[in-house]
KOLKE-585941 format. One record per residue (C-alpha): x, y, z; residue in three letters. Coordinates in steps of 0.05 Angstrom, whole numbers, plus 5000, padded with zeros to 4 digits. Example, Ala and Ser with C-alpha at 12.3 -4.5 7.8 and 13.67 -1.06 7.14 Angstrom:
% residues 2
524649105156ALA/527349795143SER/
This chain:
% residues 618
368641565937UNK/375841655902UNK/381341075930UNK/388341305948UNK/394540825947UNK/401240885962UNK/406040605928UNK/412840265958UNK/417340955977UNK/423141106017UNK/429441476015UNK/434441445958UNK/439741226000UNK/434540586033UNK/432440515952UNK/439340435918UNK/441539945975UNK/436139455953UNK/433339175887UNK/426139205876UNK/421938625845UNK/421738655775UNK/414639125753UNK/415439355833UNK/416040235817UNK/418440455886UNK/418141275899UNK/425241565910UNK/423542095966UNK/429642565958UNK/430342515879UNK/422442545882UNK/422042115822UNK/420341285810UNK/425240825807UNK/422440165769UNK/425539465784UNK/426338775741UNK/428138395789UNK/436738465782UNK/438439145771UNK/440439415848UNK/436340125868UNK/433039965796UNK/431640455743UNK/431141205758UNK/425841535710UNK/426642195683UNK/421242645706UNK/419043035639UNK/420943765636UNK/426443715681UNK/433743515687UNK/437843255745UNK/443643745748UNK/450843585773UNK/454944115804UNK/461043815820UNK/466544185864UNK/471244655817UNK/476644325779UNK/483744475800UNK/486144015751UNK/486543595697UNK/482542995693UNK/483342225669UNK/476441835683UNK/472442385710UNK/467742145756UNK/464142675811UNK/459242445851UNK/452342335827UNK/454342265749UNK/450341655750UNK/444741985757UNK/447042625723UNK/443242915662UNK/446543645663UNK/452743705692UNK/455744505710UNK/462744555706UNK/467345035732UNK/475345135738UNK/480845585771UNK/484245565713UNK/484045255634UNK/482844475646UNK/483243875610UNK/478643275605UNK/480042665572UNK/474142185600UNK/468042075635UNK/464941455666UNK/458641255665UNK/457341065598UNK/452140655583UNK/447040425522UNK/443441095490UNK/444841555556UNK/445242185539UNK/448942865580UNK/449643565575UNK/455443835594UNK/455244655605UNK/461745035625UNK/458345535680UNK/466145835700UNK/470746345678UNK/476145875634UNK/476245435576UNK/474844725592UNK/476944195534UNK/474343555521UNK/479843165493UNK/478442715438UNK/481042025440UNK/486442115500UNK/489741455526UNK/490141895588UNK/483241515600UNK/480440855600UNK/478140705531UNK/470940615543UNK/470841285579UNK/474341705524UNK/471242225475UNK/470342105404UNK/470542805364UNK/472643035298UNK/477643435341UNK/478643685418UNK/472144045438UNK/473644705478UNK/468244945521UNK/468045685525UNK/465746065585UNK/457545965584UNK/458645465534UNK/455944735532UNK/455444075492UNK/450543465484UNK/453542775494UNK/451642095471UNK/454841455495UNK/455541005440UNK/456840225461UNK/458240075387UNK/464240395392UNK/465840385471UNK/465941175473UNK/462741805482UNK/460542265425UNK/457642955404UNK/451042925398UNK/449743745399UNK/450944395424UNK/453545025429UNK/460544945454UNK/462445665422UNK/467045425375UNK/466345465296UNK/471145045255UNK/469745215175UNK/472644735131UNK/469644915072UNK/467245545036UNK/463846045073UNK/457146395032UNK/454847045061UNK/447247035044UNK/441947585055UNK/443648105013UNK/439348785006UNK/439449344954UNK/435549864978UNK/433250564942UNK/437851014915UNK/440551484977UNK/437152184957UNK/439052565029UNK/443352475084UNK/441451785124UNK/441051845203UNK/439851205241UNK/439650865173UNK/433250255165UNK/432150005099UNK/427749445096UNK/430348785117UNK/436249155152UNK/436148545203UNK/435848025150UNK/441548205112UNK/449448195107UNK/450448555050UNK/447849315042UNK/448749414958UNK/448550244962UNK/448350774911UNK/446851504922UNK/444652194871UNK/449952494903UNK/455452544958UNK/450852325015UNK/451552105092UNK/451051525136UNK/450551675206UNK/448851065243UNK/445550385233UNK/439150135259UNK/440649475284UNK/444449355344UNK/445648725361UNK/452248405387UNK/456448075329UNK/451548275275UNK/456848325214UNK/455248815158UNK/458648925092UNK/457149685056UNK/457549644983UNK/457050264946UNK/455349924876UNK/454250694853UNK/459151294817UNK/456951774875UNK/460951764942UNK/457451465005UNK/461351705072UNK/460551265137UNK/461551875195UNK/464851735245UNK/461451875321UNK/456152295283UNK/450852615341UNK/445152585280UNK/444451785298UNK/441951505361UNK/448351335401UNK/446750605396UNK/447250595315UNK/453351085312UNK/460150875276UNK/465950845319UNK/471950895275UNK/477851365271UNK/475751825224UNK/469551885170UNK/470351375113UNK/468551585039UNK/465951015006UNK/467351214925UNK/464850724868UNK/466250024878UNK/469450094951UNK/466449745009UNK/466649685090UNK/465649095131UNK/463149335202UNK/461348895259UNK/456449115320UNK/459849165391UNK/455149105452UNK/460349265498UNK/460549985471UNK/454849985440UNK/456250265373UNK/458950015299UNK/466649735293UNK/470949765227UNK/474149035211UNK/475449225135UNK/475349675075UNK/477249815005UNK/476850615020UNK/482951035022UNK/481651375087UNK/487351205142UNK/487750595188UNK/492550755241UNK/499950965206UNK/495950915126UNK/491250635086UNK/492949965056UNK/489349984984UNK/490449764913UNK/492950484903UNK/497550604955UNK/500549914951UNK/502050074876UNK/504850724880UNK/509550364943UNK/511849804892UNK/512950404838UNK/518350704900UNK/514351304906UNK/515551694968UNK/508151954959UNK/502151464975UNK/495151734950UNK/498352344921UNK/498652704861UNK/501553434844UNK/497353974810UNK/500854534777UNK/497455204751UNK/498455894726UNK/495956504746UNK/498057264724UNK/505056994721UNK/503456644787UNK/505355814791UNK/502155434840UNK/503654884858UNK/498554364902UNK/498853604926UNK/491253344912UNK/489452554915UNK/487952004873UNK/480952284873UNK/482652884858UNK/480853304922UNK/484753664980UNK/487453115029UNK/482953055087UNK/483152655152UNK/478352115116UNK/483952185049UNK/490652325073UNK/496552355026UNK/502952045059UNK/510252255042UNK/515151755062UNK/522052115092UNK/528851885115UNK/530852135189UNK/534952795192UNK/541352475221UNK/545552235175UNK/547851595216UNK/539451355227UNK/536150965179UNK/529050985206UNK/524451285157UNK/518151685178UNK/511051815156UNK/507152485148UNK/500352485142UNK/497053045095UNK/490153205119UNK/489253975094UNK/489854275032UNK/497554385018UNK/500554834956UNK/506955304939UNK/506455934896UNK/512556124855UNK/511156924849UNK/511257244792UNK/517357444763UNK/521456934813UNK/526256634760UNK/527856054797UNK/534456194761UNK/531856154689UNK/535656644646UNK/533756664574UNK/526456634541UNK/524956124504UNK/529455594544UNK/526954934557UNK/526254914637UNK/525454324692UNK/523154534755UNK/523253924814UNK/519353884869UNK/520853654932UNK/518053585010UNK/521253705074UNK/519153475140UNK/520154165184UNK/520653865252UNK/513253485241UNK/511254075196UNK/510553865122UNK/514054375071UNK/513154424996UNK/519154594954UNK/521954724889UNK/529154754860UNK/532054914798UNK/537754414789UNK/541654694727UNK/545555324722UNK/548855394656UNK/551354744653UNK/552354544723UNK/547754054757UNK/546554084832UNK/546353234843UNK/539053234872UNK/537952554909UNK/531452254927UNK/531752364999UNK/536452815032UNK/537653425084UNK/539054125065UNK/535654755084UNK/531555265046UNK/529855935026UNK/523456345042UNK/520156394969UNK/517457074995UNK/512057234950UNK/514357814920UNK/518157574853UNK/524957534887UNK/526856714883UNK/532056854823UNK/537456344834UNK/538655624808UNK/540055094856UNK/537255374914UNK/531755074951UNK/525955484961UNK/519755375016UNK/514355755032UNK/517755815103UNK/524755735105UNK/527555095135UNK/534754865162UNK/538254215156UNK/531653815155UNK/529453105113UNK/526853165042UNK/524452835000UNK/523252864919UNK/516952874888UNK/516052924820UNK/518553454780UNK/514954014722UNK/517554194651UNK/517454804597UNK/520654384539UNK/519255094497UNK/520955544555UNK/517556124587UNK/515856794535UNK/518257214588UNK/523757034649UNK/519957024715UNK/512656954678UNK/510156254698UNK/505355914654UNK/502655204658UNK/508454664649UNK/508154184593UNK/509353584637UNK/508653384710UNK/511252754725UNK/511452444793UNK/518352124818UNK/518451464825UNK/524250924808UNK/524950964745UNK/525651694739UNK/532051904726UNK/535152384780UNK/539153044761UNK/546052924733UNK/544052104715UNK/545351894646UNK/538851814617UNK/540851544545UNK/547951334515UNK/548851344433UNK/555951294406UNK/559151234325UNK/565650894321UNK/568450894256UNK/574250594225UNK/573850704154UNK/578351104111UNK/576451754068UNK/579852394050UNK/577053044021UNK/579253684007UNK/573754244027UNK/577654734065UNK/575855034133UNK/577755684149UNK/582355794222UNK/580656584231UNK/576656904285UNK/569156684258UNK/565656034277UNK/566355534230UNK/560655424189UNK/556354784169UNK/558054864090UNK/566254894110UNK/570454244114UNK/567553514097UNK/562853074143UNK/566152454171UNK/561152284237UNK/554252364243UNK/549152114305UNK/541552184308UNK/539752144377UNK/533552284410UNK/532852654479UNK/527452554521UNK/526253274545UNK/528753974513UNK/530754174589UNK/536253514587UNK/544053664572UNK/547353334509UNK/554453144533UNK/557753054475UNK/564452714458UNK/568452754399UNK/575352474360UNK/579052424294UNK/584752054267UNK/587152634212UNK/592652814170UNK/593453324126UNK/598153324053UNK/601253984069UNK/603954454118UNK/596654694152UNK/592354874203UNK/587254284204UNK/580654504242UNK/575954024272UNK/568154324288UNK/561653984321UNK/555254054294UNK/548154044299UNK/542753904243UNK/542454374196UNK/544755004244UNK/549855364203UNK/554755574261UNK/559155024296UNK/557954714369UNK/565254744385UNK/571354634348UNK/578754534355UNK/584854614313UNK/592054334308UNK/597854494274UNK/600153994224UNK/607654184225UNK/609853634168UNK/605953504114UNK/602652774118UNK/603752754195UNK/598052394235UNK/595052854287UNK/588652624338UNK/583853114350UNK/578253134411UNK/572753594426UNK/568553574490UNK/560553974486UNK/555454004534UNK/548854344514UNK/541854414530UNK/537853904473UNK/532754424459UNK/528453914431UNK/526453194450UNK/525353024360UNK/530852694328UNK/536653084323UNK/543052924292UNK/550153124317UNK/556153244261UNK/564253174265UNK/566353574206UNK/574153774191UNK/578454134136UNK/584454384128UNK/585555214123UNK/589855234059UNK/588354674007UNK/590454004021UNK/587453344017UNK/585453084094UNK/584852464107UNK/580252114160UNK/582651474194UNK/590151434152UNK/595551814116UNK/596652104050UNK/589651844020UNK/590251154049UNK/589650684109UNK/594450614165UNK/594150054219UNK/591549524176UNK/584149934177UNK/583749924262UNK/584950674270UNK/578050934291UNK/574451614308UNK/568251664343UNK/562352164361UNK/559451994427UNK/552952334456UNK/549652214528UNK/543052494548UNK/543552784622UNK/537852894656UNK/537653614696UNK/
């Protein structure tokens, strides 16, 4: 028959007021756990009962605390915190040799563990790298170490990462090519990996993701030529793997998204891309940041002009090439329509957005064959986005285009009717509203037939550097001081002077950078003629027999000094070298001479003509 003993037992309270024989293992009757004596130690040594931890629940901090001690830490191996508001602790007593403590944040605020606080006694005080912050549900591990009189970290999971050095993103998956549209998209190893390395055979869809879990980070590669587009709140996916974004995102060639997995709502949230597709006011891309830089006032934009039957059309596409959509908006940047308000705002382009100029609309072009510059512009109609063209030059006046503005508009009309220069036309008319240039188009051999619109030679976008109607584009100048004289006549009757009358004193080679520019063209001579005479004065051009201009004054006295000027302003008609001439002569025979008087030099060699020519843009 089995024995039964009791050993010595009694309440904690009867047990810590004594101190048991030294190998005497009283029972603790309300801790339900031994309690083993040597002899010294009062109440003796509690002993951990395996599998299970004495936990602490203190009252609720109101405050900070300096050698925290609630009752029972002694005997404490789990304490549960909680606080009315963030707290602060910078100690804890009962330290001692080895022991360790978990301490787990059960309330609603941040609780820190400050790290070496004199606040505290010093053999009470945390040890850390830094202050420890204890996140709602969060906890830590403790170790008291007597070597150095404090306590320290010895594990857990307080919530808070500190990376100090670099951070490697591992698991990454490249799964077969995309062939179809993907719904609730599971490639193998989906929950293993970070990185998603994607290509596609074509333009294919991603509805949702198969592998919701809270914080799960993804990045989307598409390491393909083919786009890959991410849709947004797409019904084909389970709503647990949908995106949640503001619009679809087109993933082209070497673009990425980094998504991250939200519980909460249960579906996929955007952190980052590379895409062009908006976030909030635009998309912030290599692109659009360079064309910003450039001063463009479109982001993502480009214009398309074509020809049809006579027909030009006009269209903004993007950098891709395609209509702007809602998941590749083209922005245009405008100033406010009150003169006195510097704010600037943004339209978004998400539809596909064009002009016509009707066949047989002039746009104020009069001649065939004429070099022509046609600019393009925007206007912001109340919220309502507007294309527009103008024709700054008529004849040889420029209308001062600026790069944003107000004015108002005409209705193009469609039927062949916008015929004047310097007026704005819109495909609805517009009044007193914000534009903006865009770029402009040029015909540097002109049209075969007025008001028949073929493809333009050049489309260029505006951007800083472009030079606005009426700037001076290019500046070339002869000033010469030398003396010569000659004595080829040219003839003062009703005909133009011609390029084989009179001797050449001046010449320039300039080159223009488009047909459609204006030469302004200055010009003066220091003459004198050895008779009586009408001396004549005449502009040229290359090897064009009749003069530019000209200009004539009577030399009443023979050998008297007279300074002559001409002023020319004329379309280029070419943008090769060309060279301008200053030619003179007398109409009866004489000797002229250039820069002096009667075949020599007057002013000790300082009298100077010149032949000045300035490109002007249009």
């Amino acid at each position: 028959m089995a024995t039964r003993r009791q050993h010595i037992r009694n309440t904690r309270a009867v047990l810590e007021a004594g101190t048991p024989l030294e190998g005497e293992y009283p029972f603790d009757q309300t801790l339900k756990a031994l309690r083993i004596g040597d002899g010294a130690t009062q109440g003796g040594y509690l002993q951990k009962r395996w599998g299970y931890a004495y936990v602490v629940s203190p009252p609720q901090i109101a405050g900070d605390q300096n050698d925290y001690s609630p009752t029972d830490l002694a005997i404490a191996e789990l304490l549960d915190l909680t606080s009315d508001a963030k707290r602060t602790i910078t100690g804890l007593a009962g330290g001692a040799a080895g022991r360790r403590l978990t301490i787990r944040n059960r309330g609603s605020f941040d609780i820190t563990l400050s790290t070496t606080s004199t606040a505290s006694l010093a053999s009470n005080r945390f040890l850390f790298e830094r202050d420890l912050v204890l996140r709602p549900r969060g906890s830590v591990e403790l170790q008291y170490s007597v070597a150095d009189g404090r306590w320290m970290r010895a594990g857990g999971n307080e919530k808070l990462a500190y990376i100090t050095e670099e951070l490697l993103l591992t698991g990454t998956i490249s799964p077969a090519q995309l062939t179809a549209n993907q719904n609730d998209y599971a490639p193998s190893n989906i929950a293993l990996a970070t990185t998603l390395r994607l290509t596609s055979d074509a333009s294919r869809n991603i509805t949702g993701i198969a592998d919701a879990r809270d914080g799960v980070v993804k990045v989307i590669v598409n390491v393909g030529t083919n786009p890959i587009v991410l849709k947004a709140g797409d019904t084909n996916s389970l709503a647990v793997n949908r995106f949640d974004f503001a619009s679809d995102i087109t993933l082209q060639g070497r673009q990425s998204a980094t998504i991250r997995y939200d519980a909460t709502d249960g579906r996929w949230k955007l952190l980052s891309q590379t895409a062009g597709s908006a976030v909030s006011a635009g998309a912030v891309t290599a692109q659009t940041l360079s064309a910003s830089a450039l001063g463009m006032s479109m982001v993502n934009g480009v214009l398309v002009a074509t020809a049809s039957a006579g027909t030009l059309t006009i269209a903004i596409k993007t950098m891709a090439g395609g209509d702007p959509t809602s998941a590749d908006p083209v922005h245009i940047i405008f100033r406010s329509a009150t003169a006195a308000d510097g704010a600037l705002t943004v339209l978004s382009l998400t539809a596909a957005t064009s002009l016509s100029v009707s066949s047989g609309s002039s746009l104020g072009v009069v001649a065939t064959s004429t070099p022509v510059k046609v600019w393009v512009v925007g206007f912001n109609d109340g919220g309502t986005f507007r294309l527009g063209v103008i024709n700054c030059l008529n004849g040889v006046d420029i209308y001062a285009l600026s790069a944003w503005d107000t004015a108002s508009s005409t209705a193009e009309g469609g039927a062949g009717a916008a015929d004047s220069a310097q007026t704005f036309y819109t495909g609805a008319a517009v009044t007193s509203k914000a534009f903006v240039t865009l770029g402009y188009l040029t015909w540097e051999a002109g049209l075969a037939a007025v008001g028949t619109w073929i493809s333009p030679g050049r489309v260029r976008l505006f951007a800083a550097d472009v030079p606005l109607p009426g700037s001076t584009v290019s500046y070339a100048a002869q000033v010469a001081s030398g003396l010569a004289y000659a004595a080829t006549q040219m003839s003062y009757t009703t005909s133009t002077p011609q390029i084989t009358e009179g001797d050449q004193y001046l010449a320039k080679t300039v080159v223009p950078t488009s047909a459609a520019h204006l030469l302004d063209v200055e010009m003066g001579m220091a003459l004198s003629s050895s008779t009586v005479n009408n001396v004549v004065m005449a502009l040229f051009q290359d090897s064009i027999t009749n003069a530019l201009a000209a200009s004539e004054v009577d030399n009443v006295t023979a050998n008297a000094p007279v300074r002559m000027h001409i002023r020319a302003c004329f379309l280029a008609k070419t943008a090769s070298p060309t060279t301008l001439k200053g030619r003179a002569g007398s109409h009866f025979a004489s000797t002229v001479t250039f820069n002096g008087q009667s075949s020599g030099a007057k002013l000790g060699g300082t009298s100077n003509s010149y032949l000045i020519v300035r490109e002007i843009a249009t």
